[in-house]
C-alpha positions as CSV (number, residue, x, y, z in Angstrom):
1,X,126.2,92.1,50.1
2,X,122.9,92.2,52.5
3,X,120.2,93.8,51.6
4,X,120.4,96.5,54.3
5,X,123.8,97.3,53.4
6,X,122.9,98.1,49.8
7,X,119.4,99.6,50.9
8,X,121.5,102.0,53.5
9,X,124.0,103.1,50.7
10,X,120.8,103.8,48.3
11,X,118.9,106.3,50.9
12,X,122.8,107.7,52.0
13,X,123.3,109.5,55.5
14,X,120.4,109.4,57.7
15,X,121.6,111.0,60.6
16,X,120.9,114.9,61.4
17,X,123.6,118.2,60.9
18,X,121.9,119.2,64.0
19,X,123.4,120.6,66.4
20,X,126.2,121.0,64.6
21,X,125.5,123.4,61.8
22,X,122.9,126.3,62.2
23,X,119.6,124.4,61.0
24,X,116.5,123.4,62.4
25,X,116.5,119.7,61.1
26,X,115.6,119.1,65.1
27,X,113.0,116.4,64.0
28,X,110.5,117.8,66.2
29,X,108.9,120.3,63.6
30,X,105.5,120.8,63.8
31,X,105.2,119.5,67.6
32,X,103.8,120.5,70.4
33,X,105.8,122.4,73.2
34,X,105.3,123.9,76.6
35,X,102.3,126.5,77.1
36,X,103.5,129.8,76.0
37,X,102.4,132.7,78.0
38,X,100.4,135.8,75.7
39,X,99.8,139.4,76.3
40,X,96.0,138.8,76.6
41,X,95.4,139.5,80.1
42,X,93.0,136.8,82.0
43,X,89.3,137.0,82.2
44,X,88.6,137.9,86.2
45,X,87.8,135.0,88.6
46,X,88.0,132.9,85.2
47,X,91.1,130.2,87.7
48,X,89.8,127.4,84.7
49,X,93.1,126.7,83.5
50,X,94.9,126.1,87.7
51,X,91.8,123.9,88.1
52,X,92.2,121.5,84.8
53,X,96.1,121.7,85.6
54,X,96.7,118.2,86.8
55,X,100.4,118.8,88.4
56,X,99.5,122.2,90.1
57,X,101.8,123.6,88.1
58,X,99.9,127.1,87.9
59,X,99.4,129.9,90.5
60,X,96.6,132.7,90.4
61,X,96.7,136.0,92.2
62,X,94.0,137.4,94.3
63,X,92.0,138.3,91.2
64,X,92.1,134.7,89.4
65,X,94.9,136.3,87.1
66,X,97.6,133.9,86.1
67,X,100.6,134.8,88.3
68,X,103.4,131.9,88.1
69,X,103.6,128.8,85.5
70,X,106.1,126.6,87.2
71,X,107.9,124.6,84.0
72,X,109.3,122.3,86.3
73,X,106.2,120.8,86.8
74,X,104.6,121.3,83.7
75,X,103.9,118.1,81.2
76,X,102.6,120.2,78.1
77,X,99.0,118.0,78.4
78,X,97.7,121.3,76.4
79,X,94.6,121.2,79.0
80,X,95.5,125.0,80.6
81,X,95.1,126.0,76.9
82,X,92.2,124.1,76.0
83,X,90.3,125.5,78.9
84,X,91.4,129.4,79.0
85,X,88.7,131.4,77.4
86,X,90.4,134.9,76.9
87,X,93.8,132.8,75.3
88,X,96.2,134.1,77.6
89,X,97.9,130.5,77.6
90,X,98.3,129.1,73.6
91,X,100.0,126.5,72.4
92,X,103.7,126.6,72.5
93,X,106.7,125.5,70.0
94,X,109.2,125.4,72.8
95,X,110.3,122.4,74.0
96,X,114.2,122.3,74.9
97,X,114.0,123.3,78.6
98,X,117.2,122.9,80.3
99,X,118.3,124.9,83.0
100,X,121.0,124.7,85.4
101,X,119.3,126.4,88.2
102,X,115.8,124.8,88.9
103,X,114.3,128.4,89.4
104,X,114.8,129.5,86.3
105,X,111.7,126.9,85.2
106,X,109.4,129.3,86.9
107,X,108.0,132.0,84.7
108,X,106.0,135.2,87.3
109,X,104.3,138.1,85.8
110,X,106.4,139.9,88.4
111,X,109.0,141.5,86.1
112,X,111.6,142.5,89.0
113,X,111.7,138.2,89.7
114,X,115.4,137.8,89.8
115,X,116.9,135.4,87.2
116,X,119.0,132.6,87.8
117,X,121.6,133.0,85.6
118,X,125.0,132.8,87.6
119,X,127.2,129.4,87.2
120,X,128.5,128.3,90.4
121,X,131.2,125.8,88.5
122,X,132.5,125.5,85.2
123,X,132.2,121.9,83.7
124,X,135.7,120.1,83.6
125,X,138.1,120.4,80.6
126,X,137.9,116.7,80.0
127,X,133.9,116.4,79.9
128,X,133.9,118.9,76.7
129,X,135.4,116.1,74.7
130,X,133.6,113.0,75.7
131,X,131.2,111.7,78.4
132,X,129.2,108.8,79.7
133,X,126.2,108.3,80.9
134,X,124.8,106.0,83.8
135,X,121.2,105.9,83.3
136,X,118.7,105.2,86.0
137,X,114.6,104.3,86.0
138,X,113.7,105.7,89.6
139,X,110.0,105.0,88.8
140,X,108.6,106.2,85.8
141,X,106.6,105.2,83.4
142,X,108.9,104.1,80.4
143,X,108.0,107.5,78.3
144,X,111.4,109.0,78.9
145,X,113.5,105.5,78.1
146,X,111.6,105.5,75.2
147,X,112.5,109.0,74.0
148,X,116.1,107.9,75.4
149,X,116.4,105.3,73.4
150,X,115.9,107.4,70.3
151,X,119.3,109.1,70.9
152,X,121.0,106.3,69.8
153,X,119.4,105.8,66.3
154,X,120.6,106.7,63.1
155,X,119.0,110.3,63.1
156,X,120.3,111.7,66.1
157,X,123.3,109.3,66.9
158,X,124.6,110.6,70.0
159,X,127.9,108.6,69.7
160,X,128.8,111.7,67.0
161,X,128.6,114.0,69.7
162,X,131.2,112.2,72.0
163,X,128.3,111.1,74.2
164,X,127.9,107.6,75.4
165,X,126.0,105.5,78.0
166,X,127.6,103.0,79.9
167,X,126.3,100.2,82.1
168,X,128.7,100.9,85.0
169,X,128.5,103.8,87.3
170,X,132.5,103.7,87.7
171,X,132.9,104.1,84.4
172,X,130.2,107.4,84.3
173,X,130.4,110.7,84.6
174,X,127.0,111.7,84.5
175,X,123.8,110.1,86.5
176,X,121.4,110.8,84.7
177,X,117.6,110.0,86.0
178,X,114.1,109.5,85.3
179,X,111.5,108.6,86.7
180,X,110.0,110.0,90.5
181,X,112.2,108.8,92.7
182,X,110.2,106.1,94.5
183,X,110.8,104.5,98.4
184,X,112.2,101.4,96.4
185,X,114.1,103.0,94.2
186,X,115.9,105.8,96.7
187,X,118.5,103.7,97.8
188,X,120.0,102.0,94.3
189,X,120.2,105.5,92.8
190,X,122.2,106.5,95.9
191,X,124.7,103.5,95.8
192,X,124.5,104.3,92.0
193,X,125.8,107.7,92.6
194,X,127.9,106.6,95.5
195,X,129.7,104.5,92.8
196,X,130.6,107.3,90.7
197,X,134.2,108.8,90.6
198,X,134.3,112.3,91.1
199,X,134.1,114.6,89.4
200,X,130.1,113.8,88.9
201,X,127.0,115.7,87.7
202,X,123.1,114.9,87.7
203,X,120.8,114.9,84.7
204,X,117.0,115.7,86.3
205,X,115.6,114.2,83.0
206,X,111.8,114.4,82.6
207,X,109.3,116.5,85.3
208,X,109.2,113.3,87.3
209,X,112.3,113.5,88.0
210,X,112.3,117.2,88.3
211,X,109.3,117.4,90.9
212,X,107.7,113.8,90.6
213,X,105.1,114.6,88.3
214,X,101.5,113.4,87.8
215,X,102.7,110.8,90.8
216,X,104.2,112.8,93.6
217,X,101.4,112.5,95.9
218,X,100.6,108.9,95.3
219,X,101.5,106.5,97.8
220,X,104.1,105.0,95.5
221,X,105.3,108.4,94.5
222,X,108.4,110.8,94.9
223,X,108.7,114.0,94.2
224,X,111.6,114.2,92.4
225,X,115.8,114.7,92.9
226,X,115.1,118.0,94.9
227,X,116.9,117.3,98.2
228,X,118.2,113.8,97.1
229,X,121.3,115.0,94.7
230,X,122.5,118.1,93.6
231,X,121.3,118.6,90.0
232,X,123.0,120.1,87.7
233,X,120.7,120.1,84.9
234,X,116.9,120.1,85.3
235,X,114.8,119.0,82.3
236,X,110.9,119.0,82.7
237,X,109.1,117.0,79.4
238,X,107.0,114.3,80.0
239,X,109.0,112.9,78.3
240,X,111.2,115.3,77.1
241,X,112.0,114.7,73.1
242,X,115.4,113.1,72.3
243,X,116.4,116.7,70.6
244,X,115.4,118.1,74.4
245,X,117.9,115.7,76.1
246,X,120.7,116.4,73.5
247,X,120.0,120.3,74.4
248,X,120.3,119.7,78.1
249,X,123.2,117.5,77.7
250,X,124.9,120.2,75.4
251,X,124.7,122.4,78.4
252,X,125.7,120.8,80.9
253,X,128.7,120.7,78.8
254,X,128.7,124.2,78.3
255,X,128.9,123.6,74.6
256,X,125.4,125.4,73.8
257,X,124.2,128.5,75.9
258,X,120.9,128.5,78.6
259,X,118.1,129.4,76.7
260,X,115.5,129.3,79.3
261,X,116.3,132.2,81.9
262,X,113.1,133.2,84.3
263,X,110.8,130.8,82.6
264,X,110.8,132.8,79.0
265,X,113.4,131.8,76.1
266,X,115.8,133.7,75.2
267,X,117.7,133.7,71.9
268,X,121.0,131.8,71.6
């Protein structure tokens, strides 16, 4: 018998209950999530953290207050919290992100902000069971094929879930993409999706992809899916953890609930 047979049958099952019973076994426990928002107001004219913020992803009002925090184009570099001096932005523990409607990444101090919470289309019957997954790099920087790669492993095996990539786009029912949509790489992920059989759906996986990131005003830079396809899942993370991606894939299949409604989680 090899030795990793007989090594695998001496540690037993190595992959997680997670999602699948009510447990945190996540494997992201004691990480770092997006910025989370306190009830500390902001020092006056402080503007430190929109100024260190290297995606713009912060707004002030007239008085330097913190306004908006757009999640979409946030990639949890910790600096906003780093530099604010009356803690109004700490460190968060959230990190699962998924929406379905790309406003409801953007978290305003204005309570009367309307939510995004209707659902223009069910998923179809026959995605709840099983689906696969064309993947495409449209520029990034290999951080989220890393974390995608992960899903496959023994922990989180996403085969358990009826989840599966496949090399084809006529064999896929779901494009999903990284990366910030370059000039070069427009066109392939357009015949990619082209290729597809309906019915279809779009994965927006990783703030690149959602807005184009640290590189959306470069010259080689995009600025994300926005206006290219119709998402139906945007996932900010750079990059997003594997038990992120499992989340958003989860709802898209409408097989765990929208956590994330105005920018502020919710309970499931």
């Amino acid at each position: 018998m090899p030795l990793w047979t007989l090594r695998g049958l001496g540690q037993g099952i190595a992959t997680t209950n997670w999602p699948d019973r009510s447990q945190s076994d996540t494997g992201q426990q004691g990480g770092y999530g997006m910025p989370m928002i306190s009830a500390v107001p902001c020092h006056d004219t402080c503007r430190a953290c929109a100024e260190v913020c290297p995606t713009r992803a912060i707004e002030l009002d007239t008085r330097g207050h913190l306004a908006t925090l757009d999640y979409g184009r946030c990639i949890a570099c910790q600096l906003c919290v780093e530099a604010c001096p009356s803690d109004t932005l700490q460190t968060g523990t959230e990190w699962a992100f998924g929406v379905r409607e790309r406003e409801d990444l953007v978290w305003s101090l204005d309570p009367d902000m309307p939510l995004a919470r209707a659902l223009t289309s069910h998923i179809e019957a026959s995605f709840r069971g099983s689906l696969h997954i064309r993947h495409v790099d449209a520029g990034s920087c290999n951080g989220c094929e890393s974390e995608l790669q992960a899903l496959v492993n023994p922990f989180y095996n996403l085969h358990r879930l009826g989840i599966f990539f496949t090399p084809s786009p006529r064999a896929a029912d779901l494009l999903l993409v990284t990366g910030t949509v370059t000039a070069a790489m427009r066109e392939p992920l357009l015949a990619t999706w082209e290729a597809m059989p309906e019915p279809r759906r779009v994965l927006a996986c990783g703030t690149c992809a959602v807005c184009g990131g640290v590189s959306a005003d470069t010259y080689a830079g995009g600025h994300g899916l926005d206006g290219i396809l119709p998402v139906d899942v945007w996932l900010p993370g750079c990059p997003p953890n594997p038990a992120a991606i499992i989340e958003a894939l989860l709802l898209l299949l409408e097989r765990k609930p929208q956590r994330i409604q105005g920018g502020r989680a919710h309970a499931s």
